[in-house]
N, C-alpha and C positions, 0 to 999 in steps of 0.2 A: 387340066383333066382331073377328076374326081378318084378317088379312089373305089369308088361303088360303080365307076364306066365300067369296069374289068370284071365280068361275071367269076373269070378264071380264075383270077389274083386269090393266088393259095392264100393270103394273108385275112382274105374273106374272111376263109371258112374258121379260121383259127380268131380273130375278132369277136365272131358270133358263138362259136363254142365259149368263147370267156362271157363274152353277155348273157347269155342264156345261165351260165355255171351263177356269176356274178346275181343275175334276179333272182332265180332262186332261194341263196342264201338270204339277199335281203326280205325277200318273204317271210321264207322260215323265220329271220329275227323280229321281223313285225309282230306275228302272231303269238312269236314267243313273250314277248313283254307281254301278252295275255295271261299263257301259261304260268308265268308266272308270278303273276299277280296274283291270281287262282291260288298260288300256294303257297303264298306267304299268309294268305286269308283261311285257310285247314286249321281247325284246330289243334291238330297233334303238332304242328306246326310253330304255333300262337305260346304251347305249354313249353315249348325249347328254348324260347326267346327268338325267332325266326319271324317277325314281325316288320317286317321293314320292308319296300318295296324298290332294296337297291338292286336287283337283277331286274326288274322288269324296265327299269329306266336305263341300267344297262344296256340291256337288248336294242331298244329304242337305241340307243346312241350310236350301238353298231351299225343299225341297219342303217342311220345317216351316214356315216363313216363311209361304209358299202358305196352307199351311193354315188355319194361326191366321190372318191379315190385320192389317191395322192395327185400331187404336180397340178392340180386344179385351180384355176386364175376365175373367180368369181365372173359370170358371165359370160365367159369365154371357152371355145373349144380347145382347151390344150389339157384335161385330163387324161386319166385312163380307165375313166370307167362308168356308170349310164350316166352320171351328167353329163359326162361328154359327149355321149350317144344322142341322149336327151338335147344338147345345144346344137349337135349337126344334124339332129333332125328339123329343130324349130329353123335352123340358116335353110333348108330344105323346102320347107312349108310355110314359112316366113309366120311362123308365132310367137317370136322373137319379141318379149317388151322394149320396144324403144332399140334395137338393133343389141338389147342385151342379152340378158339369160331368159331360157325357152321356158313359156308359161307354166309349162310343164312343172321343170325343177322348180319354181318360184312358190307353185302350191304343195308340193312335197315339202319341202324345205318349213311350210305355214303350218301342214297339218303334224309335221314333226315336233312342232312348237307348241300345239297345241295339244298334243298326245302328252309330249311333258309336262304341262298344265296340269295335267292329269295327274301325272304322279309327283306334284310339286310340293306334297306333303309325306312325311315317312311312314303315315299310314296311312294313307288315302285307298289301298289295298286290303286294309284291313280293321278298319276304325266301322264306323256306323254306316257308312255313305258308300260301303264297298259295291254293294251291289251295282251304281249308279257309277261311280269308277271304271268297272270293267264295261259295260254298257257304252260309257264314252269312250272307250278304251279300243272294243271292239269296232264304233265306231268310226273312229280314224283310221283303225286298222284297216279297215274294206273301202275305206275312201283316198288309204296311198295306194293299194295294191290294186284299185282299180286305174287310179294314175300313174302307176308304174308300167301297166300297158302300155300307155300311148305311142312312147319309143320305139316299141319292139316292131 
């Protein structure tokens, strides 16, 4: 028996208040490696020596971190948090690659990678090419937080 047969199972509602709390934040830090990208590229900024784009790759790290959770077994449903959501939903829906990790995670996990790409130089924020930075930046950002839907 499923733990989702039981409409009642108080443990629902308390599951979903943390996923919901849990997407959130990871949104917020998506966006935020935006924000601050944005202002590490300000001039009054640039005159302090604040030229570096190590919060916005921060941010980015968190919001993987968010995702995955602790106690997380690559693949497999034993975390505690949307990937784990994320893998019982693909055992669910059977979108499972190869009986692994749910397509889902597999392309979050790609564009997080790629988002790093991004800021894989320490001024890629703020150098020539910024504008095209945040552009890719923003990018990826609306192409996880459109795939962070699919779980929910």
């Amino acid at each position: 028996k499923s733990f989702f047969d039981d409409v009642s199972n108080p443990a629902l509602a308390v599951e979903s208040a943390v996923a919901l709390n849990l997407w959130m934040f990871v949104s917020h830090e998506i966006y935020d490696a935006i924000e601050d990208c944005k202002a590490a590229s300000v001039e009054i900024n640039r005159e302090v020596g604040l030229t570096r784009n190590d919060h916005a790759a921060h941010a980015l790290d968190e919001a993987i971190a968010y995702w995955i959770g602790t106690g997380q077994d690559g693949g497999r449903n034993r975390g505690h948090a949307l990937y784990s959501l994320a893998q019982r939903a693909g055992e669910l829906f059977g979108t499972n690659v190869d009986g692994g990790e749910a397509k889902v995670n597999t392309e979050i996990i790609e564009l997080y990678h790629e988002g790093r790409s991004v800021l894989a130089f320490s001024d890629s924020c703020t150098g020539s090419e910024n504008d095209d930075a945040l552009a890719r930046l923003h990018s990826v950002a609306n192409r996880i937080h459109a795939r962070m839907m699919i779980p929910l």
